[in-house]
N, C-alpha and C positions, 0 to 999 in steps of 0.2 A: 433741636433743629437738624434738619436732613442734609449736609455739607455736599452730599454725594450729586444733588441734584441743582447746587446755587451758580453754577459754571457752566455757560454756555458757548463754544471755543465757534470762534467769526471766521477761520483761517483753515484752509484745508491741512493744514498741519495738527491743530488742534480735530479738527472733526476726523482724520483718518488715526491718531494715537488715542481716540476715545472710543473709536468703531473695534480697532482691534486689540488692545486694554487688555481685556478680559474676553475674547475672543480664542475658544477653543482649538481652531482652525490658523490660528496663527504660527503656532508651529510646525507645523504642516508646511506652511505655502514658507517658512526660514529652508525649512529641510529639502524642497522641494527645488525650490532657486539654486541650493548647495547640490544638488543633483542633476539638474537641468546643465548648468553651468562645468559641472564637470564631463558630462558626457558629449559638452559638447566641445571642452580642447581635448578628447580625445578623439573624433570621426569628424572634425571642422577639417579638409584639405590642408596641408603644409606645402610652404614653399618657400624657398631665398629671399625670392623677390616677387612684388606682385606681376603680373603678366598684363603686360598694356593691349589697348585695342587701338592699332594700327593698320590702316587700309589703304592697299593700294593696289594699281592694277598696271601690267604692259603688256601694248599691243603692238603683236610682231606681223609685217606684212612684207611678207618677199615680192620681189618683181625681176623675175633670173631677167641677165641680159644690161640693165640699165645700170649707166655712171650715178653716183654719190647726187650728183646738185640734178641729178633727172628725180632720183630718187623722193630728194629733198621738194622740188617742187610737186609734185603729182602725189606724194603719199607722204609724208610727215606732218607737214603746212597743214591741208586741210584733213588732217586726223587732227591736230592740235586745237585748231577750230572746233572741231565738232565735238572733243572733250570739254573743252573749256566748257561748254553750254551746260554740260554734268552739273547738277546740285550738290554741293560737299566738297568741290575738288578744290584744292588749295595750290597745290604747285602743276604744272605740265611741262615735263621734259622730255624734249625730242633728238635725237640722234639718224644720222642718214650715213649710207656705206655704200657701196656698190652692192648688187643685188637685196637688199634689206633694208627697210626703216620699222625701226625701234620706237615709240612713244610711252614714256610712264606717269601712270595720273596718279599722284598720292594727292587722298581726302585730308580734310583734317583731323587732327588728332580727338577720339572717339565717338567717330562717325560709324557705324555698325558696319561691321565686315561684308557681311551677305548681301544686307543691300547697297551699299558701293558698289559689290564687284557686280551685281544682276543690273546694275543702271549704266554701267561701262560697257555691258552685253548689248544691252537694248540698243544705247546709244549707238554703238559699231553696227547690231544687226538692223533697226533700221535704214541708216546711210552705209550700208552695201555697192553699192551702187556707184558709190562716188571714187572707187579705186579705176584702174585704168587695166584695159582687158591685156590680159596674159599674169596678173598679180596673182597672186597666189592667196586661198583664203586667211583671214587674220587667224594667226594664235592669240590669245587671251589667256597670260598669265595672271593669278592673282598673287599678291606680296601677304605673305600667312608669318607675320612675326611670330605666332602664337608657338608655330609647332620649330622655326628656325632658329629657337635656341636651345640645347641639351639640357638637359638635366644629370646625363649621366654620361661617362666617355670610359671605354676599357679600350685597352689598349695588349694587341697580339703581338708577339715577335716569336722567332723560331733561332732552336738551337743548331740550327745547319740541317738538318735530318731531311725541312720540306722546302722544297726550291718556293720562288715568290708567290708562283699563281699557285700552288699548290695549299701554300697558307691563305691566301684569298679565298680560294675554296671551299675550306673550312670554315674560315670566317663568318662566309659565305652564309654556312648553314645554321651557323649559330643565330645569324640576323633574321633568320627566315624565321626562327624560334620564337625568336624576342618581339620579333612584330604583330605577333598575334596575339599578345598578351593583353591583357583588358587594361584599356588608358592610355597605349602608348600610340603614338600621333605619326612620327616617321620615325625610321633608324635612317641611317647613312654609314659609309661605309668610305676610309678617307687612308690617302698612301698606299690604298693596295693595286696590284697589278694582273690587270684577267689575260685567261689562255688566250691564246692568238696565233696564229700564221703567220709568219713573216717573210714576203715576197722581196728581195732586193734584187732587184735588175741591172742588170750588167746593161751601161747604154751602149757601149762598143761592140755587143753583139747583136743585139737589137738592129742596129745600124747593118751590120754585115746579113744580117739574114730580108734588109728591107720591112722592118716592122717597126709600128708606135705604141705608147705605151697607152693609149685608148683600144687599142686591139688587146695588151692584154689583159687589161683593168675588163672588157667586155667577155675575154674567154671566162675568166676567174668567176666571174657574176655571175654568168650564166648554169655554172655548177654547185653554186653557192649556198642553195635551199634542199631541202628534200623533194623528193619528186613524190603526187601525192600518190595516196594508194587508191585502186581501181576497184571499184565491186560490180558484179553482175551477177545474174542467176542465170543455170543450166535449163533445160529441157524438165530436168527430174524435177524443178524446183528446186535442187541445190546452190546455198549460194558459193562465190566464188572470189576470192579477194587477191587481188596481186600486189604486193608490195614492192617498194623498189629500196636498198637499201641508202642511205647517204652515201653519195659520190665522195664525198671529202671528209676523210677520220684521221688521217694520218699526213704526215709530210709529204710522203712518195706519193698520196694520194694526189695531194697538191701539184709536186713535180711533173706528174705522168698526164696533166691536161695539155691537150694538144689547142694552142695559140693559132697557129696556121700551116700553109702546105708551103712549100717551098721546094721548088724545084721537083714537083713529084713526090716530094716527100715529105711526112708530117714533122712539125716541128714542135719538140715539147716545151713546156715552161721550164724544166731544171736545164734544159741546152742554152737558155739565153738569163736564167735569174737564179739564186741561190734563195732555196727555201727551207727556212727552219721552224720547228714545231718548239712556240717561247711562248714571251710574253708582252702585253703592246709597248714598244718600246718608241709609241709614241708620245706614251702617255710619260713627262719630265715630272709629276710630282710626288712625291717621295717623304716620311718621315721616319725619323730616327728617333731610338729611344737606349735612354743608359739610364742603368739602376746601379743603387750604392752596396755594395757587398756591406759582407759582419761584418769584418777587419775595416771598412770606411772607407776603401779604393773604393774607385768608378769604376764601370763595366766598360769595357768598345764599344761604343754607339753599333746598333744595327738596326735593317728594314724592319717598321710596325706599321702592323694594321692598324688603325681607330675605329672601333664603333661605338657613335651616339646616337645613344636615343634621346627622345624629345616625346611629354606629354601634351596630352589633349588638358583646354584650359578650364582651370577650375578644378583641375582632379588632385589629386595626395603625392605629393613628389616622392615623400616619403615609403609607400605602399611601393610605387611603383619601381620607384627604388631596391627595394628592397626581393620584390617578384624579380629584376633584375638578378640582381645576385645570386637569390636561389635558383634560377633558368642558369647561371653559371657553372653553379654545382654540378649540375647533371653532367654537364661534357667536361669534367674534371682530371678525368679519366682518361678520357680518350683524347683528349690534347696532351696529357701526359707522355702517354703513350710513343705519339707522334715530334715528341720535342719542345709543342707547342707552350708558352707562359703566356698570362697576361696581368696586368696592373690596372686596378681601377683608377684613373686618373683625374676625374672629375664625377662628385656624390652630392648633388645641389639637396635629396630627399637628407643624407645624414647631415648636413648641413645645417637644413631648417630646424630636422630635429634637436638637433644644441642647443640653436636661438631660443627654440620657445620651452626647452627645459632649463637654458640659463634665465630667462626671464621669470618662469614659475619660481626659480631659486632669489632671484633677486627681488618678486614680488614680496616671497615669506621675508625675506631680510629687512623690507622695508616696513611691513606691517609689525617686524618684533621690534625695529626701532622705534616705529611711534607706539606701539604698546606701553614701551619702556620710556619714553617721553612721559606720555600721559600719566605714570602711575608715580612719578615723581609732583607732576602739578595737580592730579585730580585723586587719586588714589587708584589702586591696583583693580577693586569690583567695575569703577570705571573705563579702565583702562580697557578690561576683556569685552566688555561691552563694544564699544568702537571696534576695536579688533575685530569682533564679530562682521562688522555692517561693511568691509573693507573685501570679502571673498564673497558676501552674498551678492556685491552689487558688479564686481568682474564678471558674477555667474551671469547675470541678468543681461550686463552687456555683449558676452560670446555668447548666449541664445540667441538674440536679437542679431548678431555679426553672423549669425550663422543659417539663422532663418534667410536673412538677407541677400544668401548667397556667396559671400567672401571666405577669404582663403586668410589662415595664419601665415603671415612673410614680418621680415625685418620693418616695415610700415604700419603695420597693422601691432605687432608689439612696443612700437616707438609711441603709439599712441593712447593705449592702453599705459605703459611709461606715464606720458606726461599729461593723463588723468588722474596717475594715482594722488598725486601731494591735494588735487583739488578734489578728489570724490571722500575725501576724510572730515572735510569743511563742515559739511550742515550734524552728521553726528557730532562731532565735538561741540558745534553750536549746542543743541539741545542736549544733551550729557552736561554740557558746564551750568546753562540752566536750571536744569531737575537740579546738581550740584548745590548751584548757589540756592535755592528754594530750601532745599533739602535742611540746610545747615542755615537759616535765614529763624529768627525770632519770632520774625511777621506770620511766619508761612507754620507754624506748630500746630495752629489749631485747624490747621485744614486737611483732608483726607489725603491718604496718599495717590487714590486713583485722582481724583478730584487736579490734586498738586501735577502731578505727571501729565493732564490732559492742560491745565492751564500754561505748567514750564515750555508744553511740545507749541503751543497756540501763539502763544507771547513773541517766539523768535520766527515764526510763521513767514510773516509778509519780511520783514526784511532779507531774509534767509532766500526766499522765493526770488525778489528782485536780484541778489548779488549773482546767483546762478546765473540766473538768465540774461545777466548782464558779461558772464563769464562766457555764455553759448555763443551770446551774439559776437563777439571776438573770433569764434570758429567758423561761423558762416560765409565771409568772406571766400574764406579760404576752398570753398566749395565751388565759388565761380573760377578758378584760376585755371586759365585754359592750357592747351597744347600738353608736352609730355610730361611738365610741371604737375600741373593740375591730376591729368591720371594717378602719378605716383605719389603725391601727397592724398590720394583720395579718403583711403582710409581714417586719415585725422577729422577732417569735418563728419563723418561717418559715422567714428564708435563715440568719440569724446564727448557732445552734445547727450548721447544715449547715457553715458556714464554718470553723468553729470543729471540728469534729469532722474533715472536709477539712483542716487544719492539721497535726492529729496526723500523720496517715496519710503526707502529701507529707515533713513531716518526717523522720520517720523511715524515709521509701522512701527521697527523693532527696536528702539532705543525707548522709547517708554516701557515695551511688554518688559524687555529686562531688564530696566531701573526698577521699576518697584516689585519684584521679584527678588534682585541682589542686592540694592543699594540698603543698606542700617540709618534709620534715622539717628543725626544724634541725639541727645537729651535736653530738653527745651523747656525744664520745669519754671521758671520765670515767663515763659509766654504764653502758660497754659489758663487756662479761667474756666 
């Protein structure tokens, strides 16, 4: 009698470990998952955290001239109105000033950015109309979470060599660098201080010569811009170009504007105001930075620049990161030179990359502990087996997270985590199966493929319901709205995948390698 053919497996567990059995192709598609799966925590984007989608928008409408509650009634009130009408918008907050009303409409939390801010557009551009003539037209800011948070902060300070705006300067040009770079969303530029002119007016002379200081805020302005260049052509067809150079380069440049005539005679700016060539010393914000020498003393705090940059979402914190630093390299040199240090202060890319290199270290840690579990209760052949089904089935879930579109962050490894104890479940189910068969009296006179397609069949449906009773515990967790729900997304996400990945490697490649590795024992009393 033909044992080979007496077993007909009811359970998709059984019909897929008897499909791939003896299936050539089955090493292939083990090896192929272990490859898939690797290439893809190596080019899946990194980051700290995941990047939420948050949308919001403010609409700024001046109306020079008007009080706070004129303000408030004519252009706040019925802007708030005509937001609220928005689909999506969750809150509307209004503010009123004298010349200025402020309104910001924040949507709900993962309302699509682009179309919030194009429906905040429409909204304001069709009710145009309803501002009050002399207003000025609306600004339309939108709220971009995405790019206002950094990933990266260096930090400039100078050894006395360059005065403030002169490190701004510098700064300056290294930002100009960085922002061209592929990925990055904005830089900014924070604590530093730009050139400037600085007019202070004597008002005791002003007084004495009969002058206001709208007179000479008007001289100043007036000479403020370049004067443009003229072209024409000659007779010959020659053409002809006259340039004017900038009126204003220098301090005395500044000084030598003539404000008015007085008594017959011109009156300059430096007779009635003291003008220095600085820096805006309007501007009060200012950081400090101190770094710890070898010997463990602190430095004297002095002026730093910050520059952070921020990516575009979805991209590799880590890559970008990293073009960072080497676009540092370059001007190494020549900040040297000039005095110039900096300190990288904030690295969210080397960051990420720890997380998911301690996690790859703690995934192997956990797989040698149940290795070493198992080979005490099932034996050691068994043990590599499971082992085995433990990296194919993470592979399968970072293709799929990455097909997906998602990014590796602290969320996305939490979850991966707290898949691992339950994606080991249906191998060990069928491995202690084939096991118990294996070593079973009953079970002697029956083939080993035979035995291996019945052991995988047997634990099929129940195996099938506990998962899926395991998923539906994630699902919930899928509808949890506002900024909760964003940053848990991940879990309902990959873990279901993981978890469904379980089944399938189970019952593909835990029979192909039991009856490949596993030794029958000796069953000469069950034989006939």
């Amino acid at each position: 009698m033909n044992h080979n053919k007496s077993y007909i497996p009811e359970d998709i567990a059984g019909k897929l470990a008897k499909s791939f059995l003896r299936n050539p192709l089955t090493i292939v598609l083990g090896i192929s998952l272990l490859l898939i799966g690797y290439l893809a925590l190596e080019v899946m984007p990194r980051e700290e955290n995941p990047q939420m989608v948050v949308s919001g928008s403010t609409v700024i409408v001046a109306l020079p001239g008007a009080s706070a509650k004129e303000v408030e009634k004519i252009i706040v009130k019925p802007l708030e109105r005509k937001l609220k009408e928005v689909k999506g918008v969750e809150h509307i907050y209004g503010m009123a000033m004298d010349n200025v009303g402020i309104v910001n409409a924040a949507f709900f939390i993962g309302q699509e950015k682009e179309t919030s801010n194009l429906k905040v557009y429409d909204k304001i551009m069709q009710n145009s109309d309803m501002f009050p003539k002399g207003a000025m037209n609306p600004i339309i800011k939108p709220l971009d979470i995405d790019v206002d948070i950094p990933i990266v902060s260096i930090a400039f300070y100078s050894d006395g060599k360059l005065s403030q705006t002169e490190l701004y300067d510098k700064v300056r040009e290294i930002q100009h660098d960085i922002n061209g770079l592929p990925n990055v969303a904005v830089t900014a530029l924070k604590g530093g201080h730009r050139h400037q002119f600085n007019i202070e007016v004597d008002l005791n002379k002003l007084t004495g010569y009969h002058l206001s200081m709208g007179q000479i805020m008007k001289s100043v302005e007036s000479l403020a811009y370049n004067v443009p260049e003229i072209k024409n052509r000659t007779k010959d067809n020659q053409i002809v170009m006259v340039g004017v150079k900038n009126a204003l380069e220098t301090a005395k440049d500044v000084g030598n504007i003539i404000v008015a005539q007085y008594m017959g005679s011109p009156v300059y700016l430096k007779q009635v105001a003291k003008v220095e060539d600085s820096y805006d010393i309007q501007n009060f914000k200012s950081a400090l930075i101190s770094k710890r020498k070898q010997d463990g003393s602190m430095m004297p705090f002095q002026n730093q620049i910050t520059l952070t940059v921020s990516k575009l979402q979805g991209t590799n914190a880590v890559i970008i990161a990293e073009e960072v630093k080497k676009n540092l390299e370059k001007y190494k040199d020549i900040l040297f030179e000039n005095g110039v240090s900096y300190v990288i202060t904030r690295n969210d890319g080397e960051r990420a990359n720890e997380a998911v290199n301690e996690l790859v270290m703690h995934l192997v840690l956990s797989i040698v502990i149940i290795a070493i579990l198992l080979i005490f209760v099932l034996g050691w052949r068994e043990s590599l087996i499971v082992t085995f089904t433990v990296p194919a089935i993470l592979a399968v879930t970072l293709f799929v997270a990455y097909l997906s579109g998602q990014t590796i962050n602290r969320i996305t490894l939490f979850a991966f985590l707290l898949s691992l104890g339950l994606l080991v479940d249906a191998a060990i189910i069928v491995i202690e199966n084939i096991h118990r068969h294996y070593h079973s009296a009953e079970s002697a006179h029956i083939p080993d493929d035979e035995l291996m397609v019945k052991a995988t069949d047997e634990i099929g449906a129940p195996t099938n319901i506990a998962t899926l009773a395991i998923i539906m515990t994630m699902v919930p967790m899928a509808f949890v709205g506002g900024m909760m729900g964003q940053f848990m997304k991940p879990i309902p996400e990959n873990v279901p995948v993981a978890l469904i990945a379980s089944l399938f490697v189970a019952y593909i490649f835990t029979p192909y390698l039991a009856v490949r590795m596993l030794k029958r024992p000796d069953h000469s009393k069950g034989e006939h």
